[in-house]
N, C-alpha and C positions, 0 to 999 in steps of 0.2 A: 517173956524175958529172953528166950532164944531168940526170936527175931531182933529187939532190941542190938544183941552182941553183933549179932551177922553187919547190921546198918551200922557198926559202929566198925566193925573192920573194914568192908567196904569204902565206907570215909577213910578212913586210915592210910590207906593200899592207894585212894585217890590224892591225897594231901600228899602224898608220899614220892608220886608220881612227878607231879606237879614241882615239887623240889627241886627232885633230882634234874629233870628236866631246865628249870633255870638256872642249873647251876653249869651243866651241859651247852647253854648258847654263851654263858659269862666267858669260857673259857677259848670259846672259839674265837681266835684274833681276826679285825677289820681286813679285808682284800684292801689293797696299796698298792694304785695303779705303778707302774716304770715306767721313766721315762724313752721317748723314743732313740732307737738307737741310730747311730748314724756312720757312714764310715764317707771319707772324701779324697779326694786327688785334682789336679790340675792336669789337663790333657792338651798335651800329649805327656806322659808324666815323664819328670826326671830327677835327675838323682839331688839328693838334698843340699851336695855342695855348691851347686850352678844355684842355688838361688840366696842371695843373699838379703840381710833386715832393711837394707838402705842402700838407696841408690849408688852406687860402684864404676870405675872404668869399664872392670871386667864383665859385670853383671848386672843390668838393673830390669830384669823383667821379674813378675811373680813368677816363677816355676814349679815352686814344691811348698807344702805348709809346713811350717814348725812351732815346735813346741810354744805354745801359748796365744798364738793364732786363735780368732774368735772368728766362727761365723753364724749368720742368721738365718734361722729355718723360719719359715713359711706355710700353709698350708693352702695348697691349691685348691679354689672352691669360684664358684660364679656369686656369691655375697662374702667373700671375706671378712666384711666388717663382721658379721653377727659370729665369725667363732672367735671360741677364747679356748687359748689365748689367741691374739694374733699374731703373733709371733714370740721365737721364743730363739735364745743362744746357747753355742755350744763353744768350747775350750778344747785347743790339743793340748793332752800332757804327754810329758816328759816321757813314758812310755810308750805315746804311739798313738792313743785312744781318745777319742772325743768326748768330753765327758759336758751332762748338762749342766749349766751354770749355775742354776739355782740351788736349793736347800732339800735332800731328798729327805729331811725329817718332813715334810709336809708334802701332801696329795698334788702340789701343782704351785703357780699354774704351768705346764708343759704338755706337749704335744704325746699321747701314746700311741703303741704301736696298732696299728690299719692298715690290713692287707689291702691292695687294691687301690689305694689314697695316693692321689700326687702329690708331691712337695717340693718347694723353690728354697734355693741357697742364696745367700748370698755373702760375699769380700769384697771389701772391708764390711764388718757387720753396721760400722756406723755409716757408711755411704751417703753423702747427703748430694752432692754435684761435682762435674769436672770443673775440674779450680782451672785459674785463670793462669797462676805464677805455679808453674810446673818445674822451675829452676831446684826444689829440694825436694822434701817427702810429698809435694802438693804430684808428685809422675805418678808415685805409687798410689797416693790417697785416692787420684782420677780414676784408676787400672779397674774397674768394677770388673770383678769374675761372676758371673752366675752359673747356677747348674740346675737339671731339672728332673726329678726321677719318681718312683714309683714305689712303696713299699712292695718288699716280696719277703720272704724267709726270715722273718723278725726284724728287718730293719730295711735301711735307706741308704743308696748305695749313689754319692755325687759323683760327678764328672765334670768340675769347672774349667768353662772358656771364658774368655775374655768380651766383654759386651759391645766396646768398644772400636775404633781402630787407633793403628799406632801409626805418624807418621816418624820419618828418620828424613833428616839432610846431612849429608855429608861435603864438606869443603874440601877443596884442596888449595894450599897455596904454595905461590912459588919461590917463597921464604920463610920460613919459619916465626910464626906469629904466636901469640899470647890471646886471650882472651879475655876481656875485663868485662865486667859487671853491667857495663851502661852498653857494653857490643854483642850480647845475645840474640836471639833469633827467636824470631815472632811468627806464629800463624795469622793471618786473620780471612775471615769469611764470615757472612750472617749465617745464626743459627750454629757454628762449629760447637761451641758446647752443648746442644742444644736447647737453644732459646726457638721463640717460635713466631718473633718477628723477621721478614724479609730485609728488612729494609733497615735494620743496624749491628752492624759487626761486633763481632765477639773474636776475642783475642787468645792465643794460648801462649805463653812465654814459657819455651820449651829446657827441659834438660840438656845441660852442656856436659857430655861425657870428657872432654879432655877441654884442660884451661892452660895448662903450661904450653910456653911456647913448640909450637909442632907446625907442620906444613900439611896437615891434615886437624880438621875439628870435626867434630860428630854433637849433632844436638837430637833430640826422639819429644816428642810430645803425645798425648790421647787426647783424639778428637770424635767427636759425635759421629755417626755412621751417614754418609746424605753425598749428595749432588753438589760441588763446591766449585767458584771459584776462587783459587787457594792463591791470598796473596804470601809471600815468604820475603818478610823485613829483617835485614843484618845492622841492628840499632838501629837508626830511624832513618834507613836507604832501602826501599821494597829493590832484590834484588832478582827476583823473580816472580812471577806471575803462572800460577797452572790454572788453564781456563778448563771450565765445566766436566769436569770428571767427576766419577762416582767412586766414592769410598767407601768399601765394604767393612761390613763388622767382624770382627775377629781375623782381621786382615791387618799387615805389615806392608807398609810402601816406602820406600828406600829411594831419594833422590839424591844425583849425583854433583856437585857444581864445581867449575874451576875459575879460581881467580887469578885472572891477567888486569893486573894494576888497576884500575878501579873498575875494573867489567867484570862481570860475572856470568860463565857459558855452561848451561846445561850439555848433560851429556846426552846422548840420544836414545837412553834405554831406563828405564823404572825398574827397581826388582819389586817381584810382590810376591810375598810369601805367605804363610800361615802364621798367625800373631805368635811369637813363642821362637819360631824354629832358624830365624837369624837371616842371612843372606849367604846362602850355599852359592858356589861356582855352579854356571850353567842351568840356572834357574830365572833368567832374565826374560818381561816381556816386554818388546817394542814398544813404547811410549808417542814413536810417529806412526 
């Protein structure tokens, strides 16, 4: 009879165990990956009033993000395809902070944090090609920024440049003229947006920073990065030709022209700057 009791607390003491025990794992909550964190800027950075939503007299380069800016993270790998996600988007808010797009009541899909893991940006998030009519938002839609970095200390730390190059022609006339619609100014060369036949030209129809009558006009385009012969058409008159030069990525080329009655005379110097930083005095180089 005594052994009997013994075997019956024994069970007891284990059934007991056993309990408490699942009731011990019920209570413990799921780990719930976060998403990766990101912080970003345009380089050379500057101050948030020089950059403006749309194309401007004063301003029409990306220079700074704001609020509501989206950009697209990436995970650097030599098979991209096989992670997931493969890419994923972030939003600046209102306060400053990049926040992931999606629904943090759910596990994903987003990227977590991985020390050691590179990762690519990109702006516009939706990016698809440099457009052809760069006359309105198609300058900015072209402007592709990438960046490329490295998780360290919980996050991902961008530095966007410009992929691109910018060209700029600047007019001068010796009356004060207007700009109309059908007298803009055309790049063309094969492959300038990049396409990847030789042998037929691609056109860029560039942004006209001023249209009121002035004795100076400013127009800017983004073009593919390559080895070009650059034709430059003022409505359907090529009035200059720049033969086989190389234009650099994240580079600014600045060309001069003056018009004497219906001729058009370059000036004998290029400025080339850093995509971003304008055309400073005294930063000229020799173009012969």
């Amino acid at each position: 009879m005594r052994k009997t009791n013994i075997l019956f607390y024994a069970c007891a003491l284990s059934t007991g165990i056993l309990i408490l025990s699942g009731c011990n794992e019920s209570e413990t909550p799921a780990r719930r990956e976060s998403p990766l964190q990101i912080a970003a800027s345009i380089a050379p950075e500057r101050t948030p009033s020089r950059a403006d939503a749309v194309p401007s007299p004063s301003s029409y380069d990306k220079t700074s993000f704001q609020a509501n800016d989206i950009i697209k993270v990436e995970r650097k790998e030599d098979t991209p395809s096989s992670l997931t996600p493969t890419s994923c988007t972030y939003r600046l808010s209102s306060a400053g902070a990049w926040e992931w797009t999606g629904t943090e009541t759910t596990n994903g899909p987003f990227y977590t944090y991985e020390n050691g893991k590179t990762f690519i940006a990109t702006y516009p998030s939706t990016f698809n090609e440099i457009a052809e009519d760069q006359t309105g938002t198609g300058f900015l839609s072209s402007n592709k920024l990438t960046a490329e970095a490295t998780a360290s200390d919980g996050k991902v730390n961008f530095k966007f440049t410009p992929a691109f190059t910018k060209i700029t022609v600047i007019i001068y006339y010796q009356t004060a003229e207007a700009i109309s619609t059908s007298n803009g100014l055309t790049l063309t060369a094969p492959k300038l947006r990049g396409g990847t036949d030789n042998n037929t030209d691609q056109s860029v129809q560039c942004l006209c920073k001023t249209v009121e009558a002035s004795t100076e006009h400013t127009w800017s385009g983004i073009i593919n990065p390559g080895t070009y012969t650059l034709s430059i058409k003022l409505g359907s008159t090529t009035i200059y030709t720049i033969t086989s030069t190389e234009f650099v990525s994240a580079t600014h080329y600045t060309y001069t022209l003056y018009r004497k009655g219906d001729r058009f005379q370059m000036s004998n110097t290029v400025t080339i700057t850093a995509f971003g930083e304008g055309t400073p005095a005294g930063d000229e180089i020799s173009a012969t």
